[in-house]
ChimeraX commands (.cxc) that place a marker at each C-alpha (Angstrom):
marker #1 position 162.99,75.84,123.05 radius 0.5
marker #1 position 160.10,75.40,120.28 radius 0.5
marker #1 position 160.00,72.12,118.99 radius 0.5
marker #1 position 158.08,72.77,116.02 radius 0.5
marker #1 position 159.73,75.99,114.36 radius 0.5
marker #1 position 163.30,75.65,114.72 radius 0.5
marker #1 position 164.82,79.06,115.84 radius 0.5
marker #1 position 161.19,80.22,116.40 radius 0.5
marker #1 position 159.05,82.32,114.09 radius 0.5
marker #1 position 159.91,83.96,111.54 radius 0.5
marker #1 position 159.01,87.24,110.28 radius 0.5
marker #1 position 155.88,86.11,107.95 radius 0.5
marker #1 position 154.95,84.21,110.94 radius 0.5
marker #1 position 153.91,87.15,112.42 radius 0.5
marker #1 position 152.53,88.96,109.38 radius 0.5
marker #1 position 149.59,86.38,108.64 radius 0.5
marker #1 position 149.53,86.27,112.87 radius 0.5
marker #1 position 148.34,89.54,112.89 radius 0.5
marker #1 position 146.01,89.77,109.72 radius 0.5
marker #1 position 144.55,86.54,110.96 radius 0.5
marker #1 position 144.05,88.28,114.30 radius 0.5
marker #1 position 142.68,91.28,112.33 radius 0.5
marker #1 position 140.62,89.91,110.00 radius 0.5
marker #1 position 138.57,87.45,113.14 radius 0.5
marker #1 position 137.96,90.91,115.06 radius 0.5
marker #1 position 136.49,92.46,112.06 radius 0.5
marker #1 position 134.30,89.26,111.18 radius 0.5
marker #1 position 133.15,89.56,114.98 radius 0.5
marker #1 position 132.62,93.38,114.58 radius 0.5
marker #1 position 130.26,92.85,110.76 radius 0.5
marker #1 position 128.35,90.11,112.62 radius 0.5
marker #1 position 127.41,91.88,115.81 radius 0.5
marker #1 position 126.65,95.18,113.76 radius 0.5
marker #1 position 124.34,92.86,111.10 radius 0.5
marker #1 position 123.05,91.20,114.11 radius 0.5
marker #1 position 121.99,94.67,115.71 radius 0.5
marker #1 position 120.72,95.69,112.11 radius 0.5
marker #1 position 118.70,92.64,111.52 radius 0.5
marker #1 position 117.24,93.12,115.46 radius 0.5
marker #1 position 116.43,96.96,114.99 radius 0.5
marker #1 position 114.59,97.38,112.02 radius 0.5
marker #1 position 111.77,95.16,112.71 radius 0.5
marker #1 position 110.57,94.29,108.72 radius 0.5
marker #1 position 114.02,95.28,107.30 radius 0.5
marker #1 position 112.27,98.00,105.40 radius 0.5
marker #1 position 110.97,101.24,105.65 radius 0.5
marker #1 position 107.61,102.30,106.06 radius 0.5
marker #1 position 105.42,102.82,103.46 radius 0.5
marker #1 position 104.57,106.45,102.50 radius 0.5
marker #1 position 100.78,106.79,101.86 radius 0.5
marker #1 position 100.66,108.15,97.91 radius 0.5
marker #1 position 99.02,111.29,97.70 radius 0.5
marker #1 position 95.34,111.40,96.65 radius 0.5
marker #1 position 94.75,111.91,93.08 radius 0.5
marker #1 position 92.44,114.38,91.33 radius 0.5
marker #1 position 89.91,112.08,91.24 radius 0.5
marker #1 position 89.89,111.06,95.07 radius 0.5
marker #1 position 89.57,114.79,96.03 radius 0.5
marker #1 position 86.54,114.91,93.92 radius 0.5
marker #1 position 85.05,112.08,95.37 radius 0.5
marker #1 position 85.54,113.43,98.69 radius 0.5
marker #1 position 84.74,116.46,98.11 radius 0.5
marker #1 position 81.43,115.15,97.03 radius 0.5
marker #1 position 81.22,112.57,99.44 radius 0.5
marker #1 position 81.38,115.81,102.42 radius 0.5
marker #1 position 79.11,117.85,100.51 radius 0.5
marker #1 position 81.51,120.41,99.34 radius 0.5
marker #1 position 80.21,120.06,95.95 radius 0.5
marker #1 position 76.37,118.96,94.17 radius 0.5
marker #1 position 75.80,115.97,91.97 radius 0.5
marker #1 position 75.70,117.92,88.94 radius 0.5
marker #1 position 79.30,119.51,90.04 radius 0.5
marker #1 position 80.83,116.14,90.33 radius 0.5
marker #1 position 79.83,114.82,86.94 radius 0.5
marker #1 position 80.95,117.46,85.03 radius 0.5
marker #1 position 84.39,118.02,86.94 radius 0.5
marker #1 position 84.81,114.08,86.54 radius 0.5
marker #1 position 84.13,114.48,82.95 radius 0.5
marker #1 position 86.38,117.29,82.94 radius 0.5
marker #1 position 89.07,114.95,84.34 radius 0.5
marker #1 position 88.31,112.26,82.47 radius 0.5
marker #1 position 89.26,114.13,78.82 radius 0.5
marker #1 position 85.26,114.05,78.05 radius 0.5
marker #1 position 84.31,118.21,78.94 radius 0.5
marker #1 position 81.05,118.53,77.48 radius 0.5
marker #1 position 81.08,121.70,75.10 radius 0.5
marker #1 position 79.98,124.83,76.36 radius 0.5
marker #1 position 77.41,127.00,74.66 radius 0.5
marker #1 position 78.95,129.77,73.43 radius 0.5
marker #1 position 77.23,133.23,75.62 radius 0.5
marker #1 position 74.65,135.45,74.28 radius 0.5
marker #1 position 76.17,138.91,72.10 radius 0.5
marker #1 position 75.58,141.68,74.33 radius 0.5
marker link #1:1,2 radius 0.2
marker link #1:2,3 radius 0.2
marker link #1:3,4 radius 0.2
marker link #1:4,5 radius 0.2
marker link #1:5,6 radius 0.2
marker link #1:6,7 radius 0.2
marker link #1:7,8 radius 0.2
marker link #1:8,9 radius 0.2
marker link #1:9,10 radius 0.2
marker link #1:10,11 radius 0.2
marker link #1:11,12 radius 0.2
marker link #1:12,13 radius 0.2
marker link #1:13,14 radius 0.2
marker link #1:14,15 radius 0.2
marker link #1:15,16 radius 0.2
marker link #1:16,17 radius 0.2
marker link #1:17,18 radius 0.2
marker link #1:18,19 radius 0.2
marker link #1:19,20 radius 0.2
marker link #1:20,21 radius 0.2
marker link #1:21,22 radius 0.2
marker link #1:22,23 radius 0.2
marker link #1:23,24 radius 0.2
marker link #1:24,25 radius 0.2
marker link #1:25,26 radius 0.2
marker link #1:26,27 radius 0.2
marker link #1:27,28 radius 0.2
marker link #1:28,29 radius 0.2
marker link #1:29,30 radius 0.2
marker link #1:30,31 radius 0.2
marker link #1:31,32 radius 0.2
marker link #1:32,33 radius 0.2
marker link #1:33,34 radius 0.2
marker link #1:34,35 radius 0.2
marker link #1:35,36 radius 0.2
marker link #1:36,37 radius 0.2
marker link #1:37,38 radius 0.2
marker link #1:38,39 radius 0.2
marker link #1:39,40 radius 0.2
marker link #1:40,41 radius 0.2
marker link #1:41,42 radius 0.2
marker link #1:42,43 radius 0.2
marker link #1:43,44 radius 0.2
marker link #1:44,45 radius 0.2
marker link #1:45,46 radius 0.2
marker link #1:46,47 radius 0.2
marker link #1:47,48 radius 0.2
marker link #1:48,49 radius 0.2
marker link #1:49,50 radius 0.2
marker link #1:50,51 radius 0.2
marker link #1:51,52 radius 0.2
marker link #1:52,53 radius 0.2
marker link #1:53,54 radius 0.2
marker link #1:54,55 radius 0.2
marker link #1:55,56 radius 0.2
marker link #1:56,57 radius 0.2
marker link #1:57,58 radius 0.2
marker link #1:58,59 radius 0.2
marker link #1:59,60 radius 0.2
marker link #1:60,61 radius 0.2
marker link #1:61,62 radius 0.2
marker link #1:62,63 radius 0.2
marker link #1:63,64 radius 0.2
marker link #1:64,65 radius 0.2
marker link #1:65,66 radius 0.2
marker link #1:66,67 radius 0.2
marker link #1:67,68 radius 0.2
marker link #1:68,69 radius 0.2
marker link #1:69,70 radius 0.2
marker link #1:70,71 radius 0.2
marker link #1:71,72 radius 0.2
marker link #1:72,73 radius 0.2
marker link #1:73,74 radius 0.2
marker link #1:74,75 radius 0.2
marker link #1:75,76 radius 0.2
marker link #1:76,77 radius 0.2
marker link #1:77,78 radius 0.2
marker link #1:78,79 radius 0.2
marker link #1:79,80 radius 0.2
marker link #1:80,81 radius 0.2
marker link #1:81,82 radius 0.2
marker link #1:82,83 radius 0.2
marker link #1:83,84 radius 0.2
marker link #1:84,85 radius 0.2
marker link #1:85,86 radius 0.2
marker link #1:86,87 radius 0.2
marker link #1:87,88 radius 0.2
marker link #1:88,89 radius 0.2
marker link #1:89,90 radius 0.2
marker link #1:90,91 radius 0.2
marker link #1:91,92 radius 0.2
marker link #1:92,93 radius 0.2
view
């Protein structure tokens, strides 16, 4: 005998029994999986990709190991830079 629901439970009785049941398991299930988440990735974002060196950085080291004179340097950086000195035109032959 149930004191509290007559006959016993009805049929909606069970319904929200079992989404009630359904719905805790998945709250369990999205915690432990944020929980593993939030544990494994350390900073929660990925590492940073170096950028790749510009024109002007490969210059620079190229200078800087020798690759290339003083005079080199200037005018390729001035090349770069929008400001390539003029030419003289060459000699008729």
């Amino acid at each position: 005998m149930m004191f509290w629901y007559g006959d016993g439970m009805s049929g909606w009785g069970y319904v929200l029994m079992i989404v009630g049941m359904v719905g805790f398991w998945a709250l369990v299930i999205f915690a432990i999986v944020a929980l593993i988440r939030a544990l494994g990735s350390g900073s929660g974002s990925e590492p940073a990709v170096p950028p790749s060196p510009t024109a002007r950085d490969v210059l620079a080291m190229r200078f800087a190991r020798g690759e290339i004179d003083e005079h080199e340097y200037r005018r390729s950086l001035e090349a770069l830079q929008g400001n390539a000195p003029s030419r003289p035109n060459p000699p008729p032959s």
